[in-house]
C-alpha positions in Angstrom: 0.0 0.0 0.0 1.0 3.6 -0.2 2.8 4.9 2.5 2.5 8.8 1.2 0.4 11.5 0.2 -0.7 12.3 -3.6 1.6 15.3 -4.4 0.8 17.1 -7.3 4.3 17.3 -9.3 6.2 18.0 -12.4 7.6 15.6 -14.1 11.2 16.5 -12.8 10.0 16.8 -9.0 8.8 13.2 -9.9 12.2 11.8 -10.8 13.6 13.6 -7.7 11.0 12.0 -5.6 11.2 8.9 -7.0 15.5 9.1 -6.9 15.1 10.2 -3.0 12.8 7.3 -2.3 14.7 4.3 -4.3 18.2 5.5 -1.8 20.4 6.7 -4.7 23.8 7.7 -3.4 24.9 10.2 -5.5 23.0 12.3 -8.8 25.3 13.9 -10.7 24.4 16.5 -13.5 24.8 19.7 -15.4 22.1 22.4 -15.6 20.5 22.0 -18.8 17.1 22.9 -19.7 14.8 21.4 -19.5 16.2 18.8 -17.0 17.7 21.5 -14.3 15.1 21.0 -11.4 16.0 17.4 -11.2 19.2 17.7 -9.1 18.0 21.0 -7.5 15.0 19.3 -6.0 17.0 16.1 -5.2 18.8 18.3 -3.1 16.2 20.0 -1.4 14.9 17.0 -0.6 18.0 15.9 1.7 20.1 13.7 -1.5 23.1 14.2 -2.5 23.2 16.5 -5.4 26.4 17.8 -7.4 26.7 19.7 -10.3 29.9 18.5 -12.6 32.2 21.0 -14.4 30.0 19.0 -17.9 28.3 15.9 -18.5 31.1 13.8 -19.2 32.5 14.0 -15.9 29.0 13.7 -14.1 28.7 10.4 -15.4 32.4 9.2 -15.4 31.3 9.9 -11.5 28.4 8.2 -11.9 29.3 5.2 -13.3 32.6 5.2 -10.4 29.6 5.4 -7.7 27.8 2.8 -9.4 30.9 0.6 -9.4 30.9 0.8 -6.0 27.3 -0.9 -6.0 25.5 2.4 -5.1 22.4 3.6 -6.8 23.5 6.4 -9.0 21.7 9.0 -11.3 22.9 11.7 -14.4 20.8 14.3 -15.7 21.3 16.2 -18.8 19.5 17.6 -21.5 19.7 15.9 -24.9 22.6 17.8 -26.1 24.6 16.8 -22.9 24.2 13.1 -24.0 26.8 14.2 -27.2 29.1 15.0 -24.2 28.6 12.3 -22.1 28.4 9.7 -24.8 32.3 8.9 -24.7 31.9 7.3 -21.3 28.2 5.6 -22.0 29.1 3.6 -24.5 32.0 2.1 -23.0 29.7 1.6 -19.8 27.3 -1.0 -21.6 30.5 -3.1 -22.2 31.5 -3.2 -18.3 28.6 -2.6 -16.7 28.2 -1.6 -13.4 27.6 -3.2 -9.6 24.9 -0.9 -8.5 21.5 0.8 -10.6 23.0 3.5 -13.2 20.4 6.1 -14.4 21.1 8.6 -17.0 18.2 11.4 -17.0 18.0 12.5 -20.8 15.7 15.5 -21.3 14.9 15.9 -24.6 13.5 19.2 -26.4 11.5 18.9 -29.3 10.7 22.3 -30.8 13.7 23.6 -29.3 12.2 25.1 -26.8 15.3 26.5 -25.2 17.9 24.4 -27.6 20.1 24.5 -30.8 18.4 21.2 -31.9 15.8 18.9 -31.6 18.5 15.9 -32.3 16.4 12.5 -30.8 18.3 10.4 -28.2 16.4 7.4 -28.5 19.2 6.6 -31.2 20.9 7.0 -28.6 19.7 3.6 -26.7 20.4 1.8 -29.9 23.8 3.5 -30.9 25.3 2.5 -26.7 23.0 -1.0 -26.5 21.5 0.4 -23.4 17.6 -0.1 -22.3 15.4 2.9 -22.1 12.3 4.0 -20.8 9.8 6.9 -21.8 7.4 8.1 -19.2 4.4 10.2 -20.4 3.6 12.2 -17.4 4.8 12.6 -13.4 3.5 9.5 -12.2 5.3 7.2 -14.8 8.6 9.5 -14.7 8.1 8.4 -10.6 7.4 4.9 -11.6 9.6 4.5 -14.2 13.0 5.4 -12.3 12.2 2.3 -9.9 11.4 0.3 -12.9 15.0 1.5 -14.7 16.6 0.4 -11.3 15.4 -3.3 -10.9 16.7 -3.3 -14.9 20.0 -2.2 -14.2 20.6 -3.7 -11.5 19.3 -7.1 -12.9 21.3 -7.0 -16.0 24.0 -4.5 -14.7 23.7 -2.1 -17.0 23.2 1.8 -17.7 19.6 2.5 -18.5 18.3 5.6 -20.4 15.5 7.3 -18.8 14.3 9.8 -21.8 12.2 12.7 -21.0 10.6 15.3 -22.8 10.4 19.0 -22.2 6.4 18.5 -22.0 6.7 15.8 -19.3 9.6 17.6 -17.5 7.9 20.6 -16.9 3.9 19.4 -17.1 2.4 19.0 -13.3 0.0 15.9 -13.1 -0.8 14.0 -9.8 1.6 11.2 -8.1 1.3 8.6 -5.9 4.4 8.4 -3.6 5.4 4.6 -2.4 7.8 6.2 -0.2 10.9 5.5 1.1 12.2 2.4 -0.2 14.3 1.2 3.1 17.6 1.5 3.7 20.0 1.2 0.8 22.6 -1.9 0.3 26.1 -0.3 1.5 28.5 0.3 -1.3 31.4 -1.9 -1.4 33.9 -2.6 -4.0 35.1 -5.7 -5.6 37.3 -5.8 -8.0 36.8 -7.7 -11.3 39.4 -6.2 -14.2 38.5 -8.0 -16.9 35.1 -6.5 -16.7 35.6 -2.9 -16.1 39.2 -2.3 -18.1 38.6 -2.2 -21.8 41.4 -3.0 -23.9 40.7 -5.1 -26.8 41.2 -8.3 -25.2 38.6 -7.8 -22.4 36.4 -5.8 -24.4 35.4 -8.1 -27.2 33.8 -10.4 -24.8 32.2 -7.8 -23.1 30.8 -6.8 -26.6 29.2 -10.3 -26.5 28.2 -10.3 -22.9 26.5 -6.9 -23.8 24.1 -8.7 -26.8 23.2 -11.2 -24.8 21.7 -9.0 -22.5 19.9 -7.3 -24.9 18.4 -10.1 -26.2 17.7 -11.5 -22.7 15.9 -7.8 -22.1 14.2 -8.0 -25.3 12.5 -11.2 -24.1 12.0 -9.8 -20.8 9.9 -6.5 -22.5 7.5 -8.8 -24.2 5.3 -9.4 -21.1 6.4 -6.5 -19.0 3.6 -4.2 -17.4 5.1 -1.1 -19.0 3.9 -1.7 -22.4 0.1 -1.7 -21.8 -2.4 -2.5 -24.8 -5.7 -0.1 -24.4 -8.3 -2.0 -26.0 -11.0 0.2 -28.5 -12.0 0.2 -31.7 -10.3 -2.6 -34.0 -10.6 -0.2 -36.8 -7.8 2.2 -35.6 -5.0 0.9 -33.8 -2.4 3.7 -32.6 1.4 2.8 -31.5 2.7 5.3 -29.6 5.0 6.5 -26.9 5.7 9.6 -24.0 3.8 12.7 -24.1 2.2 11.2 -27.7 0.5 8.9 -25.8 -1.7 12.0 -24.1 -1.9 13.5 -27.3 -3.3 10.2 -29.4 -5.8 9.5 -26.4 -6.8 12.7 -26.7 -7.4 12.9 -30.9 -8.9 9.2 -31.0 -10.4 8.0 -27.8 -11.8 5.2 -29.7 -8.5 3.9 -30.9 -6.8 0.7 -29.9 -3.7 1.9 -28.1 -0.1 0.2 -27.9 1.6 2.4 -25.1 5.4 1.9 -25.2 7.4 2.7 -22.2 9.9 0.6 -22.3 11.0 1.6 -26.1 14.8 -0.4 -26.2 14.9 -3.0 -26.6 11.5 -3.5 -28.1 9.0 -5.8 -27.6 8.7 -6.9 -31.0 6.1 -9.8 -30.8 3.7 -7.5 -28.8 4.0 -5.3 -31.5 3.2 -7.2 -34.2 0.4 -9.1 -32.5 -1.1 -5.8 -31.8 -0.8 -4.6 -35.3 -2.0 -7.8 -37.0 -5.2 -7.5 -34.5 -6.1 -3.8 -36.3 -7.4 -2.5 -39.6 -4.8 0.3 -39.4 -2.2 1.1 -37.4 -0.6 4.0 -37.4 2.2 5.3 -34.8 2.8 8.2 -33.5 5.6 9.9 -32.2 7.5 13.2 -32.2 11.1 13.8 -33.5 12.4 11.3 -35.7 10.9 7.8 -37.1 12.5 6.3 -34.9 9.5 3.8 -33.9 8.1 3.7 -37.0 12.0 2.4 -38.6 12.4 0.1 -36.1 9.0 -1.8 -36.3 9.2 -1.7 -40.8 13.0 -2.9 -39.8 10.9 -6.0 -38.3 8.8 -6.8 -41.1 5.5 -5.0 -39.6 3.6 -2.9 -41.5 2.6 0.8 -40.0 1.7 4.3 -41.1 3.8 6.7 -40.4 3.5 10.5 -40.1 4.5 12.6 -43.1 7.8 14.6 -42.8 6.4 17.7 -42.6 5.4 16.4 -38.2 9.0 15.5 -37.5 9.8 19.4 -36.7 8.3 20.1 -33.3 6.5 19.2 -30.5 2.9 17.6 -31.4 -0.4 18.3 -29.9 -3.8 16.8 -30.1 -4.7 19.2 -33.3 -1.2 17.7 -34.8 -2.0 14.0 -34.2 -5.9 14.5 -35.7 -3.9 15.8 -39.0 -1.8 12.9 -38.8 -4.4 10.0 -38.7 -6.3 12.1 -41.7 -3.4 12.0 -43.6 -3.8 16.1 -44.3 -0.9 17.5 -45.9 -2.1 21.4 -46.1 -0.3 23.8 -44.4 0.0 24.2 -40.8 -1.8 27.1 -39.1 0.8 30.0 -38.1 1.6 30.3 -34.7 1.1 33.4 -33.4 5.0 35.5 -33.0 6.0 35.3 -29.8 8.3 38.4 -27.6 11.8 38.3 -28.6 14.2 37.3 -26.2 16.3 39.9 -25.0 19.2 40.9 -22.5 18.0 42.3 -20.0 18.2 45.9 -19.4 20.8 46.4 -17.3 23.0 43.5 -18.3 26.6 43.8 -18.6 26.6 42.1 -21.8 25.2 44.9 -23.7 28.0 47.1 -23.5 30.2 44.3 -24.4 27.9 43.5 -27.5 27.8 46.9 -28.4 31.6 47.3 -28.5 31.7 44.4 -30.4 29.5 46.1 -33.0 30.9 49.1 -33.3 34.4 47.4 -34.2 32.8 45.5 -36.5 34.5 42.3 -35.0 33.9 38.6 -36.1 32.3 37.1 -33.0 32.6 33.2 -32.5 29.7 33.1 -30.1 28.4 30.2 -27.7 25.9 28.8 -25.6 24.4 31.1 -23.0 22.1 34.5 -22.5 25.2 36.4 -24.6 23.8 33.8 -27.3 20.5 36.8 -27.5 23.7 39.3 -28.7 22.8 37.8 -31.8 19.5 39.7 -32.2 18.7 43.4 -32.8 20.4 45.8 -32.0 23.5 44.3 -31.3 23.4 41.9 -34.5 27.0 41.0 -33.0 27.6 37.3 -33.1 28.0 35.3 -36.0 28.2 31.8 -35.3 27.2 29.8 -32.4 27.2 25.9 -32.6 27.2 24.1 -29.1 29.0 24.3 -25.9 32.6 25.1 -26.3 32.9 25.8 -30.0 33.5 29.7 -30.0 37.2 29.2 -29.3 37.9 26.6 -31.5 35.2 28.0 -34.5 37.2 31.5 -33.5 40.7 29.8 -34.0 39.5 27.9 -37.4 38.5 31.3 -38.7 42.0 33.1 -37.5 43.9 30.4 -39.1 42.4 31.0 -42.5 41.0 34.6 -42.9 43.3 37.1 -44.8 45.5 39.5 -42.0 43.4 42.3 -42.3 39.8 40.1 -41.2 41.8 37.6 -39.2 42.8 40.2 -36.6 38.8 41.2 -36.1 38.5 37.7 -35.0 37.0 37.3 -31.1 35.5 34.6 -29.3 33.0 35.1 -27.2 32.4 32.2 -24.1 30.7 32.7 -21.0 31.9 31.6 -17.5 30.5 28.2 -16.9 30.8 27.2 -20.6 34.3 27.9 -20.4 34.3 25.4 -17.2 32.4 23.1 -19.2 34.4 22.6 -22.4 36.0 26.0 -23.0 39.4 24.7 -21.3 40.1 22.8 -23.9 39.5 25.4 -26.4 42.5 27.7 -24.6 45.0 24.9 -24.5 44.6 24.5 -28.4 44.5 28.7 -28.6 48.1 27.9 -26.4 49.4 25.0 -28.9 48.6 26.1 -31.8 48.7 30.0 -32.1 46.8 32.0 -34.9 49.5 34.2 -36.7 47.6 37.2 -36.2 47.2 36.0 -32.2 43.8 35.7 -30.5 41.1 37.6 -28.5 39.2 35.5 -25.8 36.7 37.4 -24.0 34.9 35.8 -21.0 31.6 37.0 -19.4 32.0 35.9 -16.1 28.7 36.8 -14.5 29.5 34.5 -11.5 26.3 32.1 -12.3 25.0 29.6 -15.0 22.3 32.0 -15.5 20.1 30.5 -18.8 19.3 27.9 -17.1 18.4 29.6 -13.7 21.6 30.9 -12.3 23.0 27.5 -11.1 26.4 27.2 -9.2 30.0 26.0 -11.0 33.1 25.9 -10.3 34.2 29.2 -11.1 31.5 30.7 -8.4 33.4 29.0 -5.5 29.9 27.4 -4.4 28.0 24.2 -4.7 24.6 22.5 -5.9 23.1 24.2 -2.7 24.9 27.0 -2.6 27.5 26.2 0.0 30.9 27.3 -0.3 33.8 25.2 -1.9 36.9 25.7 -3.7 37.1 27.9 -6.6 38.6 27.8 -10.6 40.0 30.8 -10.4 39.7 31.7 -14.5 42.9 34.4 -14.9 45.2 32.0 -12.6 44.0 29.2 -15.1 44.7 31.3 -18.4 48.0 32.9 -16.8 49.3 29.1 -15.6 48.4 27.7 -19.1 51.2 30.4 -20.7 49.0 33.4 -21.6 50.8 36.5 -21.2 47.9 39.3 -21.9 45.2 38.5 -19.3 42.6 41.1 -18.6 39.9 41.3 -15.7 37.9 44.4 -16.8 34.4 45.2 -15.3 31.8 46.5 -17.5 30.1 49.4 -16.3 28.4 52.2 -17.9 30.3 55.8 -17.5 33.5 53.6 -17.9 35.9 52.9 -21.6 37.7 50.9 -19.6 36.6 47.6 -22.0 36.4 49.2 -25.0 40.2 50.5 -24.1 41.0 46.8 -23.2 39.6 45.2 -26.5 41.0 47.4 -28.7 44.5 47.0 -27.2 44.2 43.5 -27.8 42.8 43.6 -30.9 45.8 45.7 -32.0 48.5 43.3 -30.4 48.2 40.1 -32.4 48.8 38.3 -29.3 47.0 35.5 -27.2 44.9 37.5 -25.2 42.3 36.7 -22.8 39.9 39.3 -21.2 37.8 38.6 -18.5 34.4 40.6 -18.6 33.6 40.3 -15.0 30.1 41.7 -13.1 27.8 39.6 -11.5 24.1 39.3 -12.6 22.0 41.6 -12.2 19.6 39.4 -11.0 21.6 37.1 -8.0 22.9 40.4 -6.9 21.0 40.1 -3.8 21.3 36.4 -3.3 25.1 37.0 -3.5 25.0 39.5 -0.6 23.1 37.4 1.6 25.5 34.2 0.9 28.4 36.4 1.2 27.0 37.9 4.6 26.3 34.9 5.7 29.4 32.8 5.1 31.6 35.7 7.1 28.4 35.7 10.4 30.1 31.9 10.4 33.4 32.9 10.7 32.1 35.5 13.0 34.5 37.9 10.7 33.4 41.5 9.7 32.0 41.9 6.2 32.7 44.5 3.4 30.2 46.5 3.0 27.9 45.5 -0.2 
């Protein structure tokens, strides 16, 4: 029976529910949205929640916690898989002692995203199972389901969310606290866990046998429910589609996948064969629809004009009448926009007025691409301004080279910038290099979450601190620059143009916190010197 209250939840305060109540040990992450809350609320909730300098490292952690036979968790939005995928697919070949659960959030429609890539392909690519839940009470369910896996079969399992079931509130059923978690303990066994070739290949085989064992295992598993209705429209489908297709045929036959790898073929085709039509439906890519023709079954698919975006229950009724016309226009939406006060502007404005090449990158100084800056002109994922900047330095005749800048901001440059400035180090432009950093002491797109360059933790406690013009000056750069933007002050403008003019390696540091943790800083700051009863600077 239920031991707690119905909560109403999103689907992220589901999975930190549900992670708090199965007794993982350690979640691991890096704030992406629309996955953020997960760790946040973990942590509120008395777990123990870290933010990593990217995702690579939260689940190389992750999988060293779950070698230790504790219940571990990841979380990351799609985009963060393409990071951490170095490390996952390695981890289906040694497996691991305790339950592994990496938390993709995927964001079809980009609602706050460079792309809408799919990581189901993901599942297939690694051989690891997944699960799709399709609203709070399944993402609770489903991360105790994903642990009996994994720890069954010792194996990684993908728990893939979307940005509708992250963020959508629907009602939950607690089970509550699951009792007190095994202890970790080590044990070692080398010829699982170190992969050269010799031990790897038959951990390859090891791995397919699982799979196939899994596969098996799916075909009369609960989380595959058949919804019996009208034999003359049967509808396969998946996640927040599920809602959707109930919605636009509540007369259909319904074949609700949540565990979606391995498949469970036979259920499948059974379900088909028992329909007039069958049609599935999913967003993003086919990838249900490839999988089950791959098998010999025959489906309806949607036309490629539904893979863009998020569907709804107008989008799913086009769908089963196979109507091809042109979607209604969406109404235009408010531009995002810097806000007013933000030190970026005067950056982006500088920028502008120099007419400078800007290698841009993932953040709120992404929005200096709009009017009336106009002053980035590429942008591609996490990292890539220094290296995009460096490409185009290398290349462009003297005269544009030296116009070249790269634009990062703090806890991108934690997360995969570093590696950008030890290539800017080894192999120098001719013309030099201009790396500006906006250190506004926060990952603020995302909601102003710690790293380590603010010296603080997940929740906000102190720590140490990257120090970012120690890191640049130790790794041999000879110009480094911490400049504070500020209106009534040329101080930047001076700084960039001296820089620009040098055709040296040359990092400036942008620093103001902000705006809008101003006042949280104060309190953190007054209250980390009431504890060591030392007086404070006046703020």
């Amino acid at each position: 029976m239920p031991s707690a209250k119905r909560q109403l939840l999103s689907g992220n305060e589901a999975i930190a529910l549900a992670a708090r109540d199965a007794g993982v040990a350690l979640g691991t992450g890096y704030p992406g949205t629309p996955s953020t809350e997960i760790l946040e609320r973990f942590s509120e909730l008395g777990g123990r929640g870290q933010w990593s300098p990217n995702e690579k490292v939260a689940l190389e952690v992750a999988i060293g916690a779950a070698f230790a036979g504790a219940r571990a968790i990841v979380t990351m939005k799609h985009v963060g898989l393409n990071v951490a995928a170095d490390p996952l697919f390695t981890a289906a070949y040694t497996g691991v002692s305790g339950g592994l659960i990496v938390i993709s959030a995927d964001d079809p429609g980009m609602a706050s995203s460079q792309n809408e890539q799919d990581n189901r392909r993901y599942a297939v690519a690694a051989g690891v199972p997944m699960l799709e839940p399709s609203d709070s009470q399944e993402a609770y369910d489903f991360l105790f389901a994903a642990f009996e896996i994994s720890e069954r079969w010792k194996l990684p399992v993908i728990l893939r969310a979307t940005t509708r079931v992250c963020h959508s509130y629907t009602i939950v059923q607690p089970r509550g606290p699951n009792g007190a978690p095994k202890p970790p303990r080590f044990e070692r066994d080398i010829r699982g866990r170190v992969m050269i070739p010799a031990y790897a290949r038959p951990a390859h085989k090891r791995l397919r046998q699982k799979l196939t064992e899994i596969e098996e295992w799916n075909e009369t598993g609960s989380m595959n429910p058949v919804i019996k209705g009208d034999k003359k429209l049967g509808i396969i489908t998946s996640g927040i589609s599920f809602m959707h297709a109930r919605e636009a045929a509540p007369k259909a036959s319904v074949l609700k996948l949540g565990f979606t790898y391995p498949l469970p073929m036979k259920k499948i085709a059974a379900f088909a064969q028992g329909v007039d039509r069958c049609v599935v439906i999913e967003e993003g890519d086919p990838y249900l629809v490839d999988a089950i023709r791959a098998a010999g079954i025959a489906v309806e698919g949607k036309a490629e004009m539904y893979r863009f975006g998020e569907l709804d229950v107008p989008r799913v009724r086009r769908i089963l009448d196979h109507d091809l016309s042109p979607e209604p226009a969406k109404p235009p939406g408010k531009a995002p926009q810097l806000c007013d006060g933000c030190q970026y502007r005067l950056v982006f404005e500088a920028l502008r007025k120099r007419d400078c090449i800007v290698a841009g990158d993932i953040g709120c100084y992404t929005l200096g691409v709009l009017k009336p800056f106009e002053a980035m002109d590429s942008c591609v994922c996490m990292g890539a301004s220094l290296g995009v900047g460096l490409g185009l330095r290398h290349v462009l005749p003297p005269e544009q080279a030296r116009r070249v800048v790269s634009v990062i901001g703090d806890s991108t440059f934690v997360h995969s910038g570093i590696s950008g400035l030890v290539e800017m180090i080894y192999n120098p432009p001719t013309e030099g290099h201009v790396l500006i950093i906006l250190d506004n002491a926060t990952t603020a797109m995302t909601g102003h979450q710690e790293h380590p360059g603010t010296g603080r933790k997940l929740d906000h406690q102190p720590t140490n601190k990257l120090v970012l013009e120690d890191l640049a000056r130790s790794l041999g750069v000879k110009r480094v620059h911490v400049v504070e933007p500020r209106v009534g002050s040329n101080e930047f403008e001076r700084t960039l143009d001296e820089c620009l003019a040098s055709r040296e390696l040359c990092v400036i540091i942008a620093r103001r916190p902000c705006i809008l943790i101003v006042k949280r800083l104060r309190e953190l700051e007054q209250s980390e010197c009431e504890k060591k009863e030392a007086p404070c600077a006046a703020g």
